[in-house]
C-alpha positions as CSV (number, residue, x, y, z in Angstrom):
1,X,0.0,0.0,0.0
2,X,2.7,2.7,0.5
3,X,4.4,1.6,-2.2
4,X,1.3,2.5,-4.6
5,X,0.7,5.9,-2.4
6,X,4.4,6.7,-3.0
7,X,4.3,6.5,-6.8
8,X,0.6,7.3,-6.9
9,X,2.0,10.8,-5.5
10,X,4.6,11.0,-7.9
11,X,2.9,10.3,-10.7
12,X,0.5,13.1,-9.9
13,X,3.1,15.9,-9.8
14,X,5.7,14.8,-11.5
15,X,4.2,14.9,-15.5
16,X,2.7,18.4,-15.0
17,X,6.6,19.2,-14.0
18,X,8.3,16.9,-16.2
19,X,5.8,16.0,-18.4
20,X,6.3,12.4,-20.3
21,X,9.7,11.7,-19.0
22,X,7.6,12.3,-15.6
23,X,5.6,9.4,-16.4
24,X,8.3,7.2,-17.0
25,X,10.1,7.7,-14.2
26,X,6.9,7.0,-12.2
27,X,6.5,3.3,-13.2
28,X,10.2,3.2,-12.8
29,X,9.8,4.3,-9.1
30,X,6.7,2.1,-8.7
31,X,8.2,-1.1,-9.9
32,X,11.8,-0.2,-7.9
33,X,9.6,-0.2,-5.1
34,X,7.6,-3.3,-5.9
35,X,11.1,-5.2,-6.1
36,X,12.4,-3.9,-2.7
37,X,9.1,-4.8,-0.8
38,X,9.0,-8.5,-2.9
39,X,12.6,-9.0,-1.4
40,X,12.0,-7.9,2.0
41,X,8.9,-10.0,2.4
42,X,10.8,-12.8,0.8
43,X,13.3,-12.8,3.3
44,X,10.8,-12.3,6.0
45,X,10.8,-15.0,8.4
46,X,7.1,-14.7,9.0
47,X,4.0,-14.4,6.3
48,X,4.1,-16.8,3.3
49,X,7.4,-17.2,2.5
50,X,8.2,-18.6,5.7
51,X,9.4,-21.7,4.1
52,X,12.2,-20.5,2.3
53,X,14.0,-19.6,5.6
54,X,13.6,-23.1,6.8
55,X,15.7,-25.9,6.3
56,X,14.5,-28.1,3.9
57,X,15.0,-31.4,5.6
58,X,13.0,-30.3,8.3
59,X,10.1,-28.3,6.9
60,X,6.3,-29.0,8.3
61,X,3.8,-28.5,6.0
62,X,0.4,-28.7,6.8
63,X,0.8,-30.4,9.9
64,X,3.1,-33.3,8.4
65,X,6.6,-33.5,8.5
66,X,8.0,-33.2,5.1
67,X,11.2,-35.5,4.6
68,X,12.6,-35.3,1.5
């Protein structure tokens, strides 16, 4: 959500200043953004992703012990 407020903010200034290279650099800032927030909730140790932080051997999925 702040990531879309962020470049929802620049995008509404920044073409009447720049004009189209104004635009541009918006969806350049909004998908930056996008990229930093995927890689911090990737690395999050809690939410979804939690798997990736686990070892393998020892990860419990549904309520079963996954050996592999």
């Amino acid at each position: 959500m702040v990531v879309g407020a962020i470049s929802s903010a620049f995008l509404l200034y920044a073409p009447s200043i720049i004009g189209l290279p104004g635009v541009w650099w918006g969806l350049t800032l909004f998908m930056v953004l996008r990229t930093i927030a995927g890689f911090i909730r990737l690395s999050s140790k809690v939410g979804p992703w939690w798997f990736l932080q686990e070892d393998i051997q020892k990860a419990e999925v549904g309520g079963f012990n996954a050996f592999i």
